[in-house]
N, C-alpha and C positions, 0 to 999 in steps of 0.2 A: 504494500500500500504506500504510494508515495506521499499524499501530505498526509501530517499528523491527524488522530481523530481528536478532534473538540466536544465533547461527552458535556451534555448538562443532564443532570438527577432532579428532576420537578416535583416536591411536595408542597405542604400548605404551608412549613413553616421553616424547614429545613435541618431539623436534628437528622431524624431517619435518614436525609437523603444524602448528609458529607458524611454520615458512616458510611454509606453503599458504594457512594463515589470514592474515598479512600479503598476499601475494598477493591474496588474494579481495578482502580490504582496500579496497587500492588498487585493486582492478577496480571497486568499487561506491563509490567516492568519485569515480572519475570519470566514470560514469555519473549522479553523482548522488543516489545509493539508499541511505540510513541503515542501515548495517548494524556490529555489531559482529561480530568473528571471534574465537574464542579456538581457542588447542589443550589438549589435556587428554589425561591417559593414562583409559583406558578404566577402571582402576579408581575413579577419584576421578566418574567421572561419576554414580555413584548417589547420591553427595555433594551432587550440583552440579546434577540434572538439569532439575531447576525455575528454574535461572536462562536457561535457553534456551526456541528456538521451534522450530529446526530441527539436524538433528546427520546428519554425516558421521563415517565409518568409514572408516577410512584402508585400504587393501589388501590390504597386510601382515596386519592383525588383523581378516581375515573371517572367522575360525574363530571366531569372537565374536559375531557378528551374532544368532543369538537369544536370549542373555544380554542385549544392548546393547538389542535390539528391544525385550523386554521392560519395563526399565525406560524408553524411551524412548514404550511404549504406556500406559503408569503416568503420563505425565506428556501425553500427548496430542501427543507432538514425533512428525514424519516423521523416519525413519532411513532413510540410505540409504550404500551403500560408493559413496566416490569412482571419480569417473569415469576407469577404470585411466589411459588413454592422456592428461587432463589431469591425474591426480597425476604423473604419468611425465614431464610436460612443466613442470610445476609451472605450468599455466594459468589463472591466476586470473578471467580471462572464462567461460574454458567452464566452472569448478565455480560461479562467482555463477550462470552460466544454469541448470546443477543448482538449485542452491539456491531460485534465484526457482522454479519447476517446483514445486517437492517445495513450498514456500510455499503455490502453487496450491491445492492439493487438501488443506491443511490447512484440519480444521475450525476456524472459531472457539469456542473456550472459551464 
């Protein structure tokens, strides 16, 4: 993958989501894979949405998903809610394998 992937973690408030984000972290540092993660409450992401490539949706704040879709198809980023049973496990291997995936079938700009 040539440029870095830019990872935001969207919850309401943002504990949950800079755990998850430091998790993925460190799952893609040791694979090797240049990746930043950040967390963000979902309102500040229309603010922010341009400094990412890909965006997860925390659980909890699916009732969000096409407000978030929206501005996240405004900027060309795949949106997708975490993967219930690796946020539940706080896995940072199985959402980096999300992540790479949803990467996949992102268009280039």
């Amino acid at each position: 993958m040539s440029e870095p992937i830019r990872l935001i973690i969207l919850c309401s408030w943002g504990a949950t989501s800079s755990q998850l984000a430091k998790k993925v972290k460190e799952a893609a540092d040791k694979r090797g894979i240049e990746l930043t993660a950040d967390a963000g409450g979902t309102g500040e992401f229309k603010k922010k949405a341009d400094q990412y490539n890909v965006a997860l949706l925390e659980p909890q704040v699916r009732h969000l998903k096409k407000e978030m879709e929206k501005i996240a198809e405004e900027h060309g980023i795949p949106l997708e809610i975490v993967d219930q049973r690796a946020f539940a496990l706080m896995d940072g291997d199985k959402v980096l394998d999300q992540v790479l995936t949803m990467m996949k079938g992102r268009r280039e700009p």
